[in-house]
C-alpha positions in Angstrom: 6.7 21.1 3.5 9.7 21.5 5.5 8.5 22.8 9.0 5.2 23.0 11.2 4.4 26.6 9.9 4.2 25.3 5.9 1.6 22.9 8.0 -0.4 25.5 9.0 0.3 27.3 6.3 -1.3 24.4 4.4 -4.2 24.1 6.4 -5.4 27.5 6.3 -5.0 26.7 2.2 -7.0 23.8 2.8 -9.8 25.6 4.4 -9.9 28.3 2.2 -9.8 25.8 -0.6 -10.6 22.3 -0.9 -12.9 22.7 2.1 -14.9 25.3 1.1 -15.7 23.8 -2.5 -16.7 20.2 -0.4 -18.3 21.5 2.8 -21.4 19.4 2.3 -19.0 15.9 1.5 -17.1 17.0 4.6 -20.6 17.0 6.3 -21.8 14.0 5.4 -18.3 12.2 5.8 -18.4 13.5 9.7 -21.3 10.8 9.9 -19.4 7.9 8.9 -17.5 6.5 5.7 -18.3 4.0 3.5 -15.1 3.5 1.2 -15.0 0.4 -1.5 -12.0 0.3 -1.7 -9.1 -0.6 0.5 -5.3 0.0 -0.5 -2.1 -0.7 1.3 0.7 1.4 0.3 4.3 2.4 1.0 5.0 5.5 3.6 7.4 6.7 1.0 6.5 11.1 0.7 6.8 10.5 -3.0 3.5 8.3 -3.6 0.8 9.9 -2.3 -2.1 7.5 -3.3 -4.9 10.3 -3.2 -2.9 12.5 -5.7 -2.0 9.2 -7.6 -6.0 7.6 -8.1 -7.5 11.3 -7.9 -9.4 10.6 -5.3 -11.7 12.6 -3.2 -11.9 12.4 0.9 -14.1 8.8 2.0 -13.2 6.9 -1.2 -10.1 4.9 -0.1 -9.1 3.1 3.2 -5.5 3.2 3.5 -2.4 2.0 5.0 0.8 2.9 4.5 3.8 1.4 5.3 7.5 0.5 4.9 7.3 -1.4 1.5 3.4 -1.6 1.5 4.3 -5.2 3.3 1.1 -7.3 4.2 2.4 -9.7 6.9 1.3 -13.1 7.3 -2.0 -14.0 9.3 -1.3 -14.1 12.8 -3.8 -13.9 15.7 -1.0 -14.6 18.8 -2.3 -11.1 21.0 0.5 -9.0 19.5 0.2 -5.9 18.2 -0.4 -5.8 14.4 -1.3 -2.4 12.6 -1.5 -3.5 9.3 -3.5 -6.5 10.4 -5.6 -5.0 12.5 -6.8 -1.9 9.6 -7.4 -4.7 7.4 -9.1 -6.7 9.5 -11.4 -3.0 10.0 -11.5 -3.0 6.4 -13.0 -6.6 5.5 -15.4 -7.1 8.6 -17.0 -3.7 9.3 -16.6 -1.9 6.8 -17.0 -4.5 3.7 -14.4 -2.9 0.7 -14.9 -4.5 -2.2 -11.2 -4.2 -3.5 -8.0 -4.5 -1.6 -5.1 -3.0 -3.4 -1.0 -3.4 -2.9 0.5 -0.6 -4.4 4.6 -0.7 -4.7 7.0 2.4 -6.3 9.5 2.7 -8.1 12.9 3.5 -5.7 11.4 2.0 -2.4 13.8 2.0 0.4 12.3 -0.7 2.3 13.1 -2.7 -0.8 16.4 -1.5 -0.6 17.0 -2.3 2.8 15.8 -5.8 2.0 18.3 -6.2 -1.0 21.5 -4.8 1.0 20.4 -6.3 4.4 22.7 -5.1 7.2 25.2 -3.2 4.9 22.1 -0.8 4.4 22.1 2.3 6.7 18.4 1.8 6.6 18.1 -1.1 8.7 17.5 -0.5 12.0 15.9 -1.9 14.9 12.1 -2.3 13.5 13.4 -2.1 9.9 15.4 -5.0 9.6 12.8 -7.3 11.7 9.9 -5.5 9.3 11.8 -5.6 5.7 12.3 -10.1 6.1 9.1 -10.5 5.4 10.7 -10.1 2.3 13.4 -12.8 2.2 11.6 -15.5 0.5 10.9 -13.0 -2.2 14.5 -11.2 -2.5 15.7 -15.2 -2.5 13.1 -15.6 -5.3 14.5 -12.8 -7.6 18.5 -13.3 -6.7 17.9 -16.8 -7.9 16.3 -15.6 -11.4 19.4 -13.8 -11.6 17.3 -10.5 -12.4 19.3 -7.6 -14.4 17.5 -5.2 -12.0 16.8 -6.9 -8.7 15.5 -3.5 -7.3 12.2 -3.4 -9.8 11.9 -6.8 -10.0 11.7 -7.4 -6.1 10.0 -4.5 -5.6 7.1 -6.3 -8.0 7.6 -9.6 -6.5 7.1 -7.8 -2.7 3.9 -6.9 -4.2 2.7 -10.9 -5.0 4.2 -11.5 -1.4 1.5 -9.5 0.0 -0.9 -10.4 -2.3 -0.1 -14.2 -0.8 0.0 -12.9 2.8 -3.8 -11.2 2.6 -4.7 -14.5 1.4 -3.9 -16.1 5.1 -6.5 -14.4 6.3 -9.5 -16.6 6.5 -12.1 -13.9 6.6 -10.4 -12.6 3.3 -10.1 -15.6 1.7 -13.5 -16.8 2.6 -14.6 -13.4 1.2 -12.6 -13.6 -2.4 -13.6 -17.0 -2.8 -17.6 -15.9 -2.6 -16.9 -13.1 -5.3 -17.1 -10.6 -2.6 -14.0 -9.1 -2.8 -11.3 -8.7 -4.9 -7.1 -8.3 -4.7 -5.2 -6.2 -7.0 -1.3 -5.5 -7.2 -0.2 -1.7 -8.2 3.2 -0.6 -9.2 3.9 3.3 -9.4 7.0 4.8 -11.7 7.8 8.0 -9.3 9.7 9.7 -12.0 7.4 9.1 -15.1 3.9 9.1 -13.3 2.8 5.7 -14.6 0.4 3.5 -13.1 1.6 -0.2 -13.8 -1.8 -2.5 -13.0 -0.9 -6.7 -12.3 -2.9 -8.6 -14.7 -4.6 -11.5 -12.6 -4.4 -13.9 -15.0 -0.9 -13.4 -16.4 0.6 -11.9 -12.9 2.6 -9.1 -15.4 2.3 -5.5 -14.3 1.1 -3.8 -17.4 0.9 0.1 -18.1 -1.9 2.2 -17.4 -3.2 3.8 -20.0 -3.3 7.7 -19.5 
């Protein structure tokens, strides 16, 4: 979709579509949602999570970002988006899952690699993309053949970490009442890549 009429255009597919075939699950969604399932996700065009896990309106909390980043707990009174849908998530309405889902190509992990030689960073990029410097240190040090891949895996544990600063989440995954998953996505091939929990290795999906 290039312009606001291919919106519309859209829409009126939409309605003529997808709506009509799920009016009742519209319905009952306009009284509330109850999704299990929370996932955090890049706000790159190319990885649309709904299209990726198939899944139907009211299944899946998300967030999308620049580099599906999780920052670090941090109550100070600031304003803090991602924070602030997870903590909506966890306390009202109880998912069951969390997932960080990185791509394959990410900018934002580009940005982090090339720092300010990168056209990307800008004036909330830069600041955003550091919370990726203890993990770009990690894979420059391991002297990585592909530092893009590998740090845009090891953004994903850095998240993974940073939910784990929360206390209501870890209070939550330490009762067995919730779970965290790591998800990598290869744009160009369509594979799902799922982290193992006990080996920490992304491993394919399956189709």
């Amino acid at each position: 979709m290039k312009t606001v009429d291919d919106l519309i255009a859209g829409y009126r597919r939409f309605r003529a579509g997808v709506y009509a075939e799920q009016v009742q699950l519209y319905r009952e969604l306009g009284e509330g949602q109850d999704p299990g399932v929370m996932l955090i996700a890049c706000a790159d065009s190319r990885a649309e999570p709904s299209d990726i896990f198939n899944a139907a309106p009211g299944q899946m909390f998300v967030v999308r970002n620049v580099a599906n980043l999780v920052p670090p707990y941090k109550p100070d009174g600031g304003l803090h988006g991602v924070s602030s849908a997870l903590e909506f998530a966890v306390r009202v309405l109880k998912v069951r899952h969390i997932v960080v889902m990185g791509h394959g190509g990410c900018g934002g992990v580009t940005a982090s690699l090339t720092e300010s030689k990168s056209p990307l960073i800008g004036e909330f990029v830069a600041p955003w993309v550091k919370l990726l410097d203890g993990a770009r240190a990690r894979v420059m040090e391991s002297g990585s053949l592909n530092p893009q891949f590998a740090l845009e895996l090891e953004g994903i544990e850095t998240s993974l970490e940073n939910l784990m600063s929360f206390p209501w989440v870890a209070e939550k995954v330490t009762a067995g009442e919730l779970e965290l998953h790591g998800a990598w996505f290869a744009i160009k091939h369509g594979e799902l890549h799922w982290r193992n929990p006990n080996t920490k290795r992304f491993e394919i999906v399956a189709p």
